[in-house]
C-alpha positions, 0 to 999 in steps of 0.5 A: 500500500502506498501512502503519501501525506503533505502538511499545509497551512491553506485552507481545504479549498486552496489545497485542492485548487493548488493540487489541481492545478499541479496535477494537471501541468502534469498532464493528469485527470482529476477522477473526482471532478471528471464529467465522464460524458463531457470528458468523452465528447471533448475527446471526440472533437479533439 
């Protein structure tokens, strides 16, 4: 099992905006925010 813990001084909002915006100059999605029928249109007029 893999575990993985960043203490903050930011809100709870700040912190997901900033893990956010990290992890997608990284390329990565964000499974709890996706909307997977807007995500699959999106893919289909790219």
């Amino acid at each position: 099992m893999f575990h993985y813990t960043v203490e903050t001084n930011q809100t709870v909002e700040e912190a997901i905006s900033s893990l956010e915006k990290n992890l997608a100059e990284e390329k990565f999605g964000i499974l709890w925010k996706f909307d997977i029928k807007d995500k699959l249109q999106e893919k289909r007029t790219v």
